[in-house]
C-alpha positions in Angstrom: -125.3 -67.5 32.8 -123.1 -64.8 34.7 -123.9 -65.8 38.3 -123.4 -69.5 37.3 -120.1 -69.1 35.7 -119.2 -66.9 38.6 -120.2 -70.0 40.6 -118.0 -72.0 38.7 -115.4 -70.0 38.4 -114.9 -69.7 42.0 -115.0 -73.3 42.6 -112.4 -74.4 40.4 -109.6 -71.5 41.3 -110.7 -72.1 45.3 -109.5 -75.9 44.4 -106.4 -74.8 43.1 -107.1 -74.9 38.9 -106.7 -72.5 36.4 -109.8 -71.3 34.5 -109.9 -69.2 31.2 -112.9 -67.0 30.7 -114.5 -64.6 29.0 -114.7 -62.4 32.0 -111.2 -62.7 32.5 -110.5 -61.2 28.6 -109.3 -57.1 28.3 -109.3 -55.2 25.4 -106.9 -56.4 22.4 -106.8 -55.9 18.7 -107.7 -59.4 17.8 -111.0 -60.6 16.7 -112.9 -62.3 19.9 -113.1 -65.4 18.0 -109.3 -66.2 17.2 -108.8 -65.0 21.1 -111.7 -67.8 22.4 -109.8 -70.2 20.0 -106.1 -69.9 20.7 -107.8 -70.4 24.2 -109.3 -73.8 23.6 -106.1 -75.1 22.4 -103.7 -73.8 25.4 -106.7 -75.3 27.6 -106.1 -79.0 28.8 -109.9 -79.7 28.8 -113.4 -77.6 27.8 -116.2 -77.0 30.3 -118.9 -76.2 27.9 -122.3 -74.3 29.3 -124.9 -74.3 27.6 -128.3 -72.2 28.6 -131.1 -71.3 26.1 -129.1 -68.8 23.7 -127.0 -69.2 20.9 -124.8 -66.2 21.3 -122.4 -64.1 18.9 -122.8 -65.0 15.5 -119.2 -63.5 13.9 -120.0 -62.9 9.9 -118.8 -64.8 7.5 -115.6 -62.7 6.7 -114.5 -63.4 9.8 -113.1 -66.6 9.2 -117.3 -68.1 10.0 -118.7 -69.6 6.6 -120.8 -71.8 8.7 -122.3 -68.8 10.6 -121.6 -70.5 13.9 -122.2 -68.5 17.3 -118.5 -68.0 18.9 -119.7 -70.8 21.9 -120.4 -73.6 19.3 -117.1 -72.5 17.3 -115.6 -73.0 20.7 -117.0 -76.6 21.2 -116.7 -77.7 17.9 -113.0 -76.5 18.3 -112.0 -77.9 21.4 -113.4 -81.3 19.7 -111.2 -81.2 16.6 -108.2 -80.5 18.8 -109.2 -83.6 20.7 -109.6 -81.8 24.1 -112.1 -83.4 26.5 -115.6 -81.8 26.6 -117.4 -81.8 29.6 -120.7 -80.4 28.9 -123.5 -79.4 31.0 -126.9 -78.2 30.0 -129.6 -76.1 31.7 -132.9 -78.4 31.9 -135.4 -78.2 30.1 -137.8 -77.0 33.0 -135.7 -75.5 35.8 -136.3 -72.0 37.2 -135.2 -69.7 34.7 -135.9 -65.8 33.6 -136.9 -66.8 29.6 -137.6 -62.9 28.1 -134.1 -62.9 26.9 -133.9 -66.2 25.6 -133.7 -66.9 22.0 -137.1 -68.6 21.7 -138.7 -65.2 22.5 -136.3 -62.4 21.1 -134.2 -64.4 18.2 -135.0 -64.0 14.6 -135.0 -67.8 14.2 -137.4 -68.5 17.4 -134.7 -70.5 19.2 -134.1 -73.1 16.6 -130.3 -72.9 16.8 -129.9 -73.2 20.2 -132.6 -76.1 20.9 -130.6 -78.2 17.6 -127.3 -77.5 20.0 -128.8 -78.4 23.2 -130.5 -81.8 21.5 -126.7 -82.3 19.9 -124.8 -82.6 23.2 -127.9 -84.2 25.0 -127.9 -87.1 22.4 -124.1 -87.3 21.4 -122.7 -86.3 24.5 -123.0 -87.6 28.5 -124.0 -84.1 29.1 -125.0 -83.2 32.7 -128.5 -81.4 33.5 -128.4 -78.6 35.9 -131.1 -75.8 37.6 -129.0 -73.9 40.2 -125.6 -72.2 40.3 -124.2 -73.6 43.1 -125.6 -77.2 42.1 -123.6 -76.6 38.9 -120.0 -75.7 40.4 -120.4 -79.2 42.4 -121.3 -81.0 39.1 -118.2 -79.4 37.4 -115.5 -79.6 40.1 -116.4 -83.2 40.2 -116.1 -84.2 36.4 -112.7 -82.2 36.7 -111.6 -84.0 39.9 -112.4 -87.4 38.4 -110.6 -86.6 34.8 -107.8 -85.0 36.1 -107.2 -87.9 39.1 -107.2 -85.7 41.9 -109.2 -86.0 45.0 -112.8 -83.4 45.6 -111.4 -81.0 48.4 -114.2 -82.4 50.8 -113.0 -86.1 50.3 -110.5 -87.2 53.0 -106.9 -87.7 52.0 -104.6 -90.3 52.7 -102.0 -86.8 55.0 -103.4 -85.2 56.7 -100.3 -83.5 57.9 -99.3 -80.0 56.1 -97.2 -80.8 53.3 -94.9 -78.8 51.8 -95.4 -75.9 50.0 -99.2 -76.1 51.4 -101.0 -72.6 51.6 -101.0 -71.6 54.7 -103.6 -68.3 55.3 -104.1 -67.9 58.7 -101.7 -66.2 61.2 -101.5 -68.2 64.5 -100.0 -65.0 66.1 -102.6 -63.6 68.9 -102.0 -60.0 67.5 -102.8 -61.4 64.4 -105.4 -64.4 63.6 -104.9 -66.2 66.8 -106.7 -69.7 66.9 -108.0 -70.7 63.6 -110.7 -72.5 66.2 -113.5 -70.3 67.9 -114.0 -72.4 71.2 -117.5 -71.7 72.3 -118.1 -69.4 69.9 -119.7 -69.8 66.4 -117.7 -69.4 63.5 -117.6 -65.4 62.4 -117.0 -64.0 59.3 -113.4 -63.3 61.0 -113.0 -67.2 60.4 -114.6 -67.5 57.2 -111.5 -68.5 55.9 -110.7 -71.8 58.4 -114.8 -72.8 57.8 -114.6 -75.8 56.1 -117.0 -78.8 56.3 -119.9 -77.0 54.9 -119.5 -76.3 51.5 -122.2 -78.0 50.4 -124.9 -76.7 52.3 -123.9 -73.2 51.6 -123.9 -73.6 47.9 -127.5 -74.9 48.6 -128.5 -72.3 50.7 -127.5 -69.8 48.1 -129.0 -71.1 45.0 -132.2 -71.0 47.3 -131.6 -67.4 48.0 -131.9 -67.1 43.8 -135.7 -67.2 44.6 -136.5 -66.3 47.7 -136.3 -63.3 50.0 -136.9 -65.0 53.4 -135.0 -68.1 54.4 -135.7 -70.2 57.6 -132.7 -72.8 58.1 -134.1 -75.1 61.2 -131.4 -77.9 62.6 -130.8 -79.2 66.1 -128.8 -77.0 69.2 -125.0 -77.1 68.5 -125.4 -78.4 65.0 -123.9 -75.0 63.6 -126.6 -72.9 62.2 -124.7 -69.5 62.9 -121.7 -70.6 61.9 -123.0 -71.5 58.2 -124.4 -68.6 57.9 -122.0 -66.4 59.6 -118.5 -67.5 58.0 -120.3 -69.9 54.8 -122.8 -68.1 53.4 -122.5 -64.3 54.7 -119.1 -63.6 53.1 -120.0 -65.6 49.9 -123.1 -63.0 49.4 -120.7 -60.1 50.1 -118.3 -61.1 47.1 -120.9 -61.7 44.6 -123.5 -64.3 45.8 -126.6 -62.5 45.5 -128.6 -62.8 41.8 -126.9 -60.9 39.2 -123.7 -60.2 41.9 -125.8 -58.0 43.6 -123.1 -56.0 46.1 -125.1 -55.5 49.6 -124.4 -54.3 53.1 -125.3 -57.0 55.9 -125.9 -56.5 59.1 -127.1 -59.4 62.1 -129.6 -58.9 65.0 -130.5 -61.3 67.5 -133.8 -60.6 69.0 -133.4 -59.9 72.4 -130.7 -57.7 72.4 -133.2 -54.9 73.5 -136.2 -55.1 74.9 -138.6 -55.3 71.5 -137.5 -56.8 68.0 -138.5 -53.9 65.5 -135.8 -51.8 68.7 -132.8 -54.9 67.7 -133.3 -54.4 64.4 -132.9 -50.7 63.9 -129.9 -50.9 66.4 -128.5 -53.5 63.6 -128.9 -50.4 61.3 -127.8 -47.9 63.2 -124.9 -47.1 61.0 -127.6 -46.6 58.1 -130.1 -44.8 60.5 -127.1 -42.0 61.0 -126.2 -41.8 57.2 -129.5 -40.9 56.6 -129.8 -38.4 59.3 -132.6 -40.1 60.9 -132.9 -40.3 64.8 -133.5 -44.1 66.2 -136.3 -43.1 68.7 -138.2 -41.7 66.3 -138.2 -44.2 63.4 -138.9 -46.6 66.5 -141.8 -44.6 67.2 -142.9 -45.2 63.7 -142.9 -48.2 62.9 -144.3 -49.4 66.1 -147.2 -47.6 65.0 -147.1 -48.7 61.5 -145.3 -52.0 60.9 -146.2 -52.1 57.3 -143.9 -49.3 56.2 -141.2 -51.0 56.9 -140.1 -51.7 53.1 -140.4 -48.3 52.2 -138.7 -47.0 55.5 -135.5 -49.6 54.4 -135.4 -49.1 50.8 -135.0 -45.4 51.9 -132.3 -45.6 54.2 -130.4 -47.7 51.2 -131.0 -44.5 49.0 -129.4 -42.5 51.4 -126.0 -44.4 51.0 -125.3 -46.8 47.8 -128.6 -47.3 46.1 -127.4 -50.5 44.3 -126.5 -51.8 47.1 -128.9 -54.6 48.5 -129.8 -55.0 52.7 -129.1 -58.6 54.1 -130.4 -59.1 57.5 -129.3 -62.4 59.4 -131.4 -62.8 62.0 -129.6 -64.9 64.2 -131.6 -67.4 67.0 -134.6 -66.4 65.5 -136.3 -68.7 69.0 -136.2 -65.8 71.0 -138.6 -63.8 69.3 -141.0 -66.8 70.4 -139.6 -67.5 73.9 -138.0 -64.0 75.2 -140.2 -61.5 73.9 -143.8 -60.0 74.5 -146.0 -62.2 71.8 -147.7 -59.2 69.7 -144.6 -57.1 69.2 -143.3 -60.4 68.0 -145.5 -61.2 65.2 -145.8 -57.9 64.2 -142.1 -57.3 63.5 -142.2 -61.3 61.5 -145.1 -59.8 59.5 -143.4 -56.2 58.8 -140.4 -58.3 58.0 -142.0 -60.5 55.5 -143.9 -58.3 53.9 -140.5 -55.8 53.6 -139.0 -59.1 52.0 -141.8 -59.5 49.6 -141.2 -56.0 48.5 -137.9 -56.8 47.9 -136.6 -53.7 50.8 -134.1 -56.6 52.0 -133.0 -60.3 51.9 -133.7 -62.7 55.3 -131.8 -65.4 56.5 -133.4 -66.6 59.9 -131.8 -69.8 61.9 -134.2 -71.4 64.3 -133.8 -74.6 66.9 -135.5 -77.3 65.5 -137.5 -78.1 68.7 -139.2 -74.4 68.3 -139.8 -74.4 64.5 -143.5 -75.8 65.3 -143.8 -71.7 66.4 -143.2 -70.5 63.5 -146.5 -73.3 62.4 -148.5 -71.2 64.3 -147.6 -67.5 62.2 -149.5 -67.0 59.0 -146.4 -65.5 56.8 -144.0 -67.6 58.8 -146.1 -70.9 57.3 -146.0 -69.3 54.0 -142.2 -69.2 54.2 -141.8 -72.8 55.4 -145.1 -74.4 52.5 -142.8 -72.7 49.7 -141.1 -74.6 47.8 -137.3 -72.9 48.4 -137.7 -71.4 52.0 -137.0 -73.3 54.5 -133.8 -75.2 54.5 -133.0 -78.0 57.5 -129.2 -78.0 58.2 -128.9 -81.9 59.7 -125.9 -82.8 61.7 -122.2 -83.6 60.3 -121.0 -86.4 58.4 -118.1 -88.0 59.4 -116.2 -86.4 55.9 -117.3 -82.8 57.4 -115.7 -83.3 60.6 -112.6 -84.5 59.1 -112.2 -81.3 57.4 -113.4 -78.9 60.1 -111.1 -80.4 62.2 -107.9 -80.9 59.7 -108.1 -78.3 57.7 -108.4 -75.1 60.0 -104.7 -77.1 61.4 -103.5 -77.0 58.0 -104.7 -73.3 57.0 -103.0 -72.1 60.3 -99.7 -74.6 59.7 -100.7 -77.1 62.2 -100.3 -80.6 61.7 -102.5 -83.4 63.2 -101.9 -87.1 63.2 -104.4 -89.4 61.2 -105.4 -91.4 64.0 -105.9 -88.2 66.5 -108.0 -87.2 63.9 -110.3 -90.4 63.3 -110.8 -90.8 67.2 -112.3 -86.8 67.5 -114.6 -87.6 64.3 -116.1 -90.6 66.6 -116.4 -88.7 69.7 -117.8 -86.1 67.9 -120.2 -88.3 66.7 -121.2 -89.7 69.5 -123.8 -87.3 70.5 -125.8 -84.6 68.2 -124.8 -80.7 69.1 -121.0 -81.4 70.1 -119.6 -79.2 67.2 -118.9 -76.6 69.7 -117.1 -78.5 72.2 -115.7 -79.8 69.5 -114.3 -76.5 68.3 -113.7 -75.4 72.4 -111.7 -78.5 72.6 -109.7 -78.3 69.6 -109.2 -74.1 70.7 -107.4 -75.9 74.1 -105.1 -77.9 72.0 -104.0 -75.0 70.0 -102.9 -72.8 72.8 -101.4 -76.2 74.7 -99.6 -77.2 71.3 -96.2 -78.1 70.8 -94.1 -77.7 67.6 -97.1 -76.7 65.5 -98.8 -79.9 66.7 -102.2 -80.4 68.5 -101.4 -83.3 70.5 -103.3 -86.6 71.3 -101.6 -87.4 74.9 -102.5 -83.5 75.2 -106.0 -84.2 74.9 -105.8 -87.6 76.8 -104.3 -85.1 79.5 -107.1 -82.8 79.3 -109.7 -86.1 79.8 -111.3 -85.5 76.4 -113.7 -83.3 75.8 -115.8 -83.4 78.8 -112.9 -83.5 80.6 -111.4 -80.4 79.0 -114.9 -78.3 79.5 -114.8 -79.3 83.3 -111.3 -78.4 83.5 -111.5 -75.2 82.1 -114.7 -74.3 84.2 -112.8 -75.4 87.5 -110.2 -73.4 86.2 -111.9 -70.2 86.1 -113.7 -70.7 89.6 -110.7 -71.1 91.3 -109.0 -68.0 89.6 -111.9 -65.8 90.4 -111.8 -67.3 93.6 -107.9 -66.6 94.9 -108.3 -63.0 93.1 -111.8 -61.6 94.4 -112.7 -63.9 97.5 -115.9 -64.4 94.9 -117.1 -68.6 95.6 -118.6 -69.6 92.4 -121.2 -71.6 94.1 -122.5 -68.4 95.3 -122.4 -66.3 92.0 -122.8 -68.9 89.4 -126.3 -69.8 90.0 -127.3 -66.2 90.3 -125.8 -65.1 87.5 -126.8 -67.8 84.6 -130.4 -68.2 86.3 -130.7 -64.9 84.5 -129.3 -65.9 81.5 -130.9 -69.2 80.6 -134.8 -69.3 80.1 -137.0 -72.3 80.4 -140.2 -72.4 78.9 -143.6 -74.0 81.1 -145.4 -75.6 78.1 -142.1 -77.4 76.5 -139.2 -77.6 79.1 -136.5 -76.2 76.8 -134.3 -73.5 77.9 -133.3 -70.9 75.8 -130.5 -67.8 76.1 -132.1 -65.3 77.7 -129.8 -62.2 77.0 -129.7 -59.8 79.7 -128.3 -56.0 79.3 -125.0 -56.1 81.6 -125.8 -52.8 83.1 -128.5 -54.5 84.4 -126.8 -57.0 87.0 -125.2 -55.6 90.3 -122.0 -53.8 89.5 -120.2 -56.4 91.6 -121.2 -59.2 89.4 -119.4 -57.0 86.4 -116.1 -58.1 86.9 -117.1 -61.8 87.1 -119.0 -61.4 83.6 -115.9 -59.3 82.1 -113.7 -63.0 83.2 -116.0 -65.4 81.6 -116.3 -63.1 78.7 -112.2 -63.4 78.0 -112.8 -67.5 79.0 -115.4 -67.4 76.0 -118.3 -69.4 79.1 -119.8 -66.0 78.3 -120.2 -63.4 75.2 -121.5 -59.6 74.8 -122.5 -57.4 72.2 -123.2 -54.0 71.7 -121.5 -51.2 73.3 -121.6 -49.3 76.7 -124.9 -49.0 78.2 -126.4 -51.4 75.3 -124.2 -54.2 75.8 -125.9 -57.5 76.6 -124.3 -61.2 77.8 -125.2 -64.1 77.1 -123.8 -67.8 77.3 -121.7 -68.5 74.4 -123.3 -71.9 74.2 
């Protein structure tokens, strides 16, 4: 049960509780026993879990006539000193690696632990659980509702910051900055302002428990990236893979060069050096032989921290259906699944929703979505998430934010599917126009709302770029986003369409570099490899 009492255990100190357990126990010359009971009785309740093994058996010397394991001693304990038990039990049939369990490797064929488990199922309202992250929701529920205090994703009646309220995030620019990205997706930078979420990233990771290659489809602007980037990326790197797996992660986007299998290994450059490897040639390669990609990752992993495990994010996963040559396409989704099936690395791919049906049409990429754990559809916000991507970011950075401000963005926001980012540009606007800590409402009504505050900011730019370089945005816009937006014949959708910056006219540079700092524009990479593209 480690990963699930890691799950746990992280839940309940993120909302603020204190937790006692056995990890948390150093060497001492006491018995384990007496420790595990002096701990019951400083505890103000007992979160029991409860798998398919009995566990330590102390002998009878010890104080154990009854020849009780040391987690029923607990139980029974934490009963007789009337502290409240809130018990949940592994079900019968979930998902679950059984070698170990007592029914196959105890002397007593898992009789002990099936009379416990039928115990608290009969005499207690125990709660059934499969997943890790399933479980940490069950349990920081039951100890919300005990103790009287509200879930951290349920609305409260302030949303101002109170006194003595955390505050993590350093509004200074040399510092954090904004605690809201704009046009941007959340980063890992701002994986500690992502709030909203925290649902669907405990979901997504007890589905990464049992698969290697995960598809999450949702709608433009719903925030696929930013789940993944700042919600489920930096939970993986502290523990979240099986067995706490530690693991290097790196994120391509298809067309940053001109073929996938080329993004990729410039997402592992950093590897492809520590191994002493040139890029060209392991290009070269595995153009020519796709299929050895497992073996060519799993030996670039070697050559740095062999335990370490390789996460790729493969971010706007679209473009490998829309911006790039069809064969090289399918070939790199085939070499990828089959290195994920050999376990070489873990996959988490976001897709549009209107371009999942191509992925209908790719043998492995059907396999992923017909399993029963590997696809994953991220729908749009509740009205409770937007609350707390809008409040709580303010109240990490020591903002405050009236209740009523707050209730009118949620039903804007609403108001039409994908506005998460104009959301976030808009509530980036009000942080640099604040006053006294405050994002303001008449700032906003100023601003003409969201619309109003894109079109400003737009206008804004033009005219700058205008007074400084003579350059009329009616003349250079068009030219410069025709490039960068893609529209396919068959459907009518455009797509980004990322475009290396070295190659538009050297003219056009300075233009890019503008909406680049103005966040209408993003790059990545470095140098002669850097691409732009529009940031939404």
């Amino acid at each position: 049960l480690k990963d699930y009492r890691k799950a746990v255990t992280d839940t309940l100190r993120q909302a603020g509780h204190q937790v006692t357990g056995m990890e948390d126990y150093a060497a001492a010359p006491h018995r384990p026993v007496e420790i595990c009971l002096k701990d019951v009785e400083a505890a103000d309740l007992y979160v029991g879990l409860f798998a398919f093994r009995y566990g330590y058996v102390p002998p009878a010397e010890h104080g154990n006539p009854s020849h009780l394991s040391i987690t029923e001693l607990e139980f029974r304990h934490a009963e007789s000193q009337n502290r409240p038990c809130l018990i949940f039990v592994v079900e019968e049939h979930a998902s679950w690696p059984r070698f170990y369990d007592d029914a196959c490797m105890a002397e007593d064929k898992g009789a002990r632990i099936r009379a416990l488990r039928q115990r608290l199922l009969t005499e207690k309202l125990a709660k059934l659980f499969s997943q890790p992250h399933e479980l940490s929701a069950h349990v920081l529920a039951a100890v919300s509702k005990h103790l009287g205090t509200p879930l951290p994703s349920v609305p409260s009646p302030a949303i101002a910051l109170t006194t003595g309220s955390a505050v993590i995030w350093d509004i200074d620019e040399q510092k954090d900055g904004s605690p809201y990205p704009g046009l941007l997706h959340f980063t890992r930078k701002y994986a500690r302002v992502f709030f909203g979420r925290e649902s669907e990233v405990g979901e997504i990771l007890d589905r990464l428990r049992h698969t290697g290659f995960l598809i999450i489809s949702g709608d433009s602007g719903v925030g696929k990236s930013s789940v993944v980037d700042a919600g489920v990326l930096p939970r993986l790197e502290t523990g979240g893979l099986p067995n706490a797996q530690p693991c290097v992660i790196v994120r391509m986007v298809p067309s940053q060069r001109q073929q996938p299998m080329e993004a990729f290994l410039g997402a592992l450059s950093a590897l492809i050096s520590q191994a002493g490897l040139r890029p060209d040639t392991l290009l070269d390669e595995l153009t020519q032989a796709p299929e050895t990609l497992g073996a060519r990752i799993t030996t670039l992993m070697k050559a740095g921290d062999p335990s370490r495990a390789l996460v790729l994010f493969l971010d706007q996963m679209e473009e490998l259906f829309t911006a790039q040559e069809a064969t090289q396409a399918n070939r790199f989704l085939t070499a990828l699944y089959q290195a994920a099936q050999e376990q070489a690395l873990w996959v988490i791919g976001t897709i549009r929703s209107d371009h999942l049906h191509h992925c209908h049409r790719h043998p492995e990429m059907l396999n992923v979505l017909n399993g029963p754990v590997g696809h994953y559809a991220l729908g749009a916000a509740k009205p409770y998430m937007i609350r707390d991507m809008i409040v709580n970011p303010a109240q990490a950075a020591g903002l405050t934010i009236s209740e009523d401000f707050a209730a009118r963005l949620i039903r804007e926001s609403e108001a039409e599917a994908g506005n998460l980012p104009l959301l976030a540009f808009v509530l980036d606007q009000l942080f640099h126009k604040r006053a006294d800590h405050t994002l303001s409402e008449a700032e906003y009504d100023r601003l003409g709302g969201v619309a109003g505050a894109i079109g400003a900011h737009v206008k804004a730019v033009e005219t700058t770029m205008e007074r400084q370089w003579g350059i009329k945005a009616a003349e250079v816009m068009p030219v410069l986003f025709q490039r960068l937006a893609k529209v396919q014949k068959e459907e009518g959708m455009p797509t980004r369409n990322r475009q290396k910056k070295a190659d538009f006219p050297k003219a056009l540079h300075p233009v890019i570099d503008r909406l680049v700092t103005e966040r209408l524009l993003r790059t990545e990479g470095e140098k002669e490899d850097a691409t732009v593209s529009i940031s939404h």
